[in-house]
N, C-alpha and C positions, 0 to 999 in steps of 0.2 A: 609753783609750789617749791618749796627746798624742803630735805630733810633735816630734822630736831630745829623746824621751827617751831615747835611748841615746847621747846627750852627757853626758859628764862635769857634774855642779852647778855643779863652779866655773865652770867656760868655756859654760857656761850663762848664768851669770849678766855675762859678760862680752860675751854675743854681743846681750841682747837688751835693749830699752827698755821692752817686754811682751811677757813669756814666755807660751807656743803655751797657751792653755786645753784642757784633757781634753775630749773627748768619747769618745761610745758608740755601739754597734748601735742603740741606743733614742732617740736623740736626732732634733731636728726634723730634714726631711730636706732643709730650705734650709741647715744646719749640714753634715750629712754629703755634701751633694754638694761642696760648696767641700771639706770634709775629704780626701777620697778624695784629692788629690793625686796621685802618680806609681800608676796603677796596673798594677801585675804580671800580665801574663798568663802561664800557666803550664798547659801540658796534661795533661788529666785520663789522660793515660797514664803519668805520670812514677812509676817504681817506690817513689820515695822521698817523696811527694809530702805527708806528713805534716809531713815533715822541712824541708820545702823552705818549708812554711809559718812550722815555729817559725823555722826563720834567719831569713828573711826579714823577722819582726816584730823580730829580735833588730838588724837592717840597718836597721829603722827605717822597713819598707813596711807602710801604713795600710788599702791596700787591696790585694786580688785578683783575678782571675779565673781560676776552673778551668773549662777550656776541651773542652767535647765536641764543637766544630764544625770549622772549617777549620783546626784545625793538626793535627789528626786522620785517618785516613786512613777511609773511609767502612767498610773491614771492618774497623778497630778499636773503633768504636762499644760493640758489646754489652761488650766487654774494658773501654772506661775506662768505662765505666756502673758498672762493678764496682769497677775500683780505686777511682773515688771516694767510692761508700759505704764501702767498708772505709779508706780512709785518713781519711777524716773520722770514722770511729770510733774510729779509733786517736788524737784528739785529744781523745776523751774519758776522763777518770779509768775506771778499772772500776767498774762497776755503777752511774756515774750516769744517772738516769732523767731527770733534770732539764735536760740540755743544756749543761750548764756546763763550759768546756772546760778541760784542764789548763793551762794559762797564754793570758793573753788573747791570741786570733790576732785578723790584720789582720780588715776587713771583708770578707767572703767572697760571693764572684759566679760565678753556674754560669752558663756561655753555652748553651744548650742551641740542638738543631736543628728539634723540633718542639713542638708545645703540648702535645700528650702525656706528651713528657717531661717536665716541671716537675712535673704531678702522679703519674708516676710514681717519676721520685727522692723528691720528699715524703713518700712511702708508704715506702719502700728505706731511706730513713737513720734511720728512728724516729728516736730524742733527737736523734741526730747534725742532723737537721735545726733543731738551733737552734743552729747555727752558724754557716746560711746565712743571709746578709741580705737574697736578691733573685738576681735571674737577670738576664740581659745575653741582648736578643731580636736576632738578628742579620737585617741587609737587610730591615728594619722597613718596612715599606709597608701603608696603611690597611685593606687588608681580612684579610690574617691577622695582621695586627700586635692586631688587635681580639680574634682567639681566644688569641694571648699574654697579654693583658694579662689576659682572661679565667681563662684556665689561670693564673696567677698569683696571682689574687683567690680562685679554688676552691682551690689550694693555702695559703694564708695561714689560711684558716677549718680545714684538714685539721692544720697544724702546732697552731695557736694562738699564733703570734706575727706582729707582721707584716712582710710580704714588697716588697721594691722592686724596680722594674723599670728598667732599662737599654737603654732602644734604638738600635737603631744604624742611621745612615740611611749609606748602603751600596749600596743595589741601582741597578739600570743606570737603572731609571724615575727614580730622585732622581740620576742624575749626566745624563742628557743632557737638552738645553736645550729643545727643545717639550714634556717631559712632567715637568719639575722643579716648576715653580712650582705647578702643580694638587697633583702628590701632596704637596709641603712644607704646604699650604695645608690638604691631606687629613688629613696627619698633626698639624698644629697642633690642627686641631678636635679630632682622636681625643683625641689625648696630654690634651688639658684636662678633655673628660670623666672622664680618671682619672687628675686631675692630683698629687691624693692619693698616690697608686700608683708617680709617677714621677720617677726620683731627678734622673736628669742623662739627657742628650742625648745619646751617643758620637758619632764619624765616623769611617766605615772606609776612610783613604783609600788601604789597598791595592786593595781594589775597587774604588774610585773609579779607580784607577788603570789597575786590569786594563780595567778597561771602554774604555779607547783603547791597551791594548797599552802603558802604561809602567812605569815603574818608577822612581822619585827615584835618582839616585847619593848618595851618603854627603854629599860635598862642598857640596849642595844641597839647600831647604828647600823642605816642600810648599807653601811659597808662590810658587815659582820654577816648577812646575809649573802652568801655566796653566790647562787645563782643568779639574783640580782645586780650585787655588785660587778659582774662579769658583763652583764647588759649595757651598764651606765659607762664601765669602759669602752664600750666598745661606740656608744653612742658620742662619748667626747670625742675618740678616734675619730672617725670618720664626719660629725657635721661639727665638731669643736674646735679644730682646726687654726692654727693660728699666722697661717700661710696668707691669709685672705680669703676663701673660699669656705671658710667655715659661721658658724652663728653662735650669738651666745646662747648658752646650754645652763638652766635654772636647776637647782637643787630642788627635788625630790620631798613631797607634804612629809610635814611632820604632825603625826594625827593624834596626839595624847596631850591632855594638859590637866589633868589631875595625877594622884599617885596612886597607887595599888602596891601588894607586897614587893619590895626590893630581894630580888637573888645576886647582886654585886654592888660594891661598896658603890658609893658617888663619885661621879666621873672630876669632880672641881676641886683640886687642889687649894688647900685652905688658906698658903700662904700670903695669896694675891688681895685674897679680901681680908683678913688678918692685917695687910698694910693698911688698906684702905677703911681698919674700923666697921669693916661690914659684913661681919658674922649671922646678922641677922637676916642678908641680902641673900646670903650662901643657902641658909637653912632654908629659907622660903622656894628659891631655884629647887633645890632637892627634894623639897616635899611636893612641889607641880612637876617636877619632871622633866624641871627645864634646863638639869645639868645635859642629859641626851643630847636634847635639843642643840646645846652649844658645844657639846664635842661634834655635831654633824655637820655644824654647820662649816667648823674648823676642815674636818675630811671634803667637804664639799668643795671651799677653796684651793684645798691641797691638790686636789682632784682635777681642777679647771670649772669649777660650776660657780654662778654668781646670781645670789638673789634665793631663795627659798618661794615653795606654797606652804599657807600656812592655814590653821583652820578655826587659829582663836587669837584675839587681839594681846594677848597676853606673849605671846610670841615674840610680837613685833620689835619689842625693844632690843631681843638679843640678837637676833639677823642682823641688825639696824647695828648695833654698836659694833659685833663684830667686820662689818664691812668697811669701816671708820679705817682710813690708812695711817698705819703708824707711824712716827717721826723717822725711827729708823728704815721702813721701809719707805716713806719719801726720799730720805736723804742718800739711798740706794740707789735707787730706780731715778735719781736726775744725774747722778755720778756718772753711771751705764749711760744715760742718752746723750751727756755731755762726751760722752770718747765716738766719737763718728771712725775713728781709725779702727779700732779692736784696740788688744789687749787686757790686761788683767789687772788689779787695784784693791788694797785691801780697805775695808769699807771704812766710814767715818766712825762707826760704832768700834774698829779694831776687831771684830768676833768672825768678820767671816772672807772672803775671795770672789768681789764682783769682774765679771769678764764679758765685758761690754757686747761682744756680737753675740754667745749663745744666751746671756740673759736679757736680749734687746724687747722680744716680743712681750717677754713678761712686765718690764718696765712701763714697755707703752698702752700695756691693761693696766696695767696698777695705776698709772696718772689719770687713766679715763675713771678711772672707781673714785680717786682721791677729787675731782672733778666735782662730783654729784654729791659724795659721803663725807667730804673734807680729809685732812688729816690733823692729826691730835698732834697735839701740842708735847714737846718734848716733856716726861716723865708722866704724863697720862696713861693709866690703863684703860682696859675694855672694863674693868669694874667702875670705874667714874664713869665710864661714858652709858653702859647699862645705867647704872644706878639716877643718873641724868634724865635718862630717856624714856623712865619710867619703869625699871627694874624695882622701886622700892615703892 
């Protein structure tokens, strides 16, 4: 798969200075966690939910999650256990034994509720199981987080392909402030011994949320939530790490995509689409909600997070284009790795002071992103590349 291959060639070639490299299910897992970009969560109850996967690969969504946990109602359970082995069979050709799906679907992620279930779906989906890339361990905390990762490693030898894990730190012990820093501390050590095993980092900041009774309005970013935002630092701190010992760390669901009453202006400054003649791109962002959306996901990078959860296909394009590296931040970030010595260099754009050792780390994230997401072509905005990718 590559991303915005469901853009047109020509306007492909128009959008980009290096077009997005293919990647796979099989690929290293420092590639696919930068890959997974905006991902789909989608509950394993949905009647249609075979269907829901081909669109969504056809929309241009890289990765998923079919979801057995809280969007689920607890006596649905044994019901989408079911639907999802049969809907993941039905993404198989008849009679293949080999796992090979009728047209390639996004990366596929079961969030499952206990360690049990991993290795009992493994068993339930015969072939169908090679479809799945890994499982997403929800409110991850060191001592059953250990029999997940577990059940996940017993299942991997039972399929015969391998399996990645997704944790998500979530629970009350990693959001309140005398028992945070030991379990982050708890969970760095775990997460390294099976560091092999694990792909990306999530944060569930509606848990984080429920854990003091809030909720983000539309209009507001979960960095404006303060008790929150104080979690997500601290979880970059300690497993985001850019030393080697850290994991990538995914941006935080974005759960709104309609509008309700506005209490502050629109976060999207009119100029940029005003160049780009798409006023009408602006107004439709504003009325779903999706300026939020793209001021978060801006904080989200600014922050060290890569990749978004998301909860409606309508999303995907602005995660998607915002992760797109810009000419000038290409043209930065090989300047920086071209000085192996140190010192300091004013950029090719003239606007700012690159200093090759302390911005080395960031550069060699940035080329991994530009990698997967390509980079745009000198005078492209993120308004053409939305508007490309299905913003309009």
């Amino acid at each position: 798969m590559r991303h915005f291959e469901h853009i047109d060639p020509a306007r492909r070639k128009h959008l980009f200075h290096r077009h997005p490299r293919a990647f796979g299910r099989h690929d290293d897992p420092e590639v696919l966690a930068v890959a997974l970009g905006a991902t789909l969560y989608s509950p394993a109850t949905r009647p249609a939910l075979a269907e829901d996967v081909v669109k969504a690969a056809r929309r241009g969504v890289t990765s998923m999650v079919l979801c057995l946990e809280d969007s689920i109602a607890d006596e649905d359970v044994e019901a989408a256990e079911a639907n999802l082995v049969a809907q993941l069979e039905r993404l198989l050709p008849p009679g293949a034994p080999s796992g090979e799906p009728v047209a390639e679907p996004p990366l596929l992620f079961v969030r499952v509720r206990t360690p049990e279930q991993i290795g009992d779906l493994a068993g339930r989906l015969g072939a169908a199981a090679g479809l799945v890339s890994g499982f997403v361990i929800p409110k991850f905390t060191p001592g059953p987080g250990g029999e997940f990762l577990d059940a996940v490693a017993d299942a991997e030898d039972r399929v015969g392909h391998r399996l990645l894990a997704m944790p998500v730190i979530e629970s009350a012990q990693a959001v309140y402030r005398e028992s945070r820093t030991e379990l982050l501390q708890d969970v760095a050590r775990l997460l390294a011994k099976h560091r092999e095993r694990v792909l990306a980092v999530r944060i569930g900041a509606t848990d984080m949320s429920a854990a003091y009774g809030l909720r983000r309005p539309p209009d507001l970013t979960i960095y404006d939530i303060g008790p929150v935002a104080g979690v997500i630092a601290d979880v970059v701190n300690i497993l985001g790490r850019a030393d080697g010992t850290g994991f990538v760390v995914t941006g935080p669901v974005w759960e709104y995509f309609s509008a309700g009453e506005r209490m502050f202006k629109p976060q999207l400054r009119q100029s940029p689409f005003e160049a780009q003649r798409a006023a009408r791109l602006r107004q439709r962002l504003i009325t779903s909600d999706l300026d939020g959306l793209i001021r978060e996901v801006h904080l989200d990078k600014a922050n060290g997070l890569i990749g978004k959860t998301v909860i409606h296909p309508s999303h995907v394009a602005a995660v998607h284009a915002l992760s797109v590296v810009t000419h000038e931040e290409y043209c930065d970030a090989s300047d920086i790795l071209e000085e192996t010595g140190g010192g300091a260099m004013a950029s090719v754009y003239a606007n700012k002071m690159n200093e090759a050792k302390p911005h080395r780390a960031w550069a060699e994230r940035l080329m991994l992103r530009a990698r997967v997401f390509g980079v745009a072509a000198e005078g492209v905005t993120f308004v053409e590349l939305l508007e490309a990718a299905g913003g309009r």
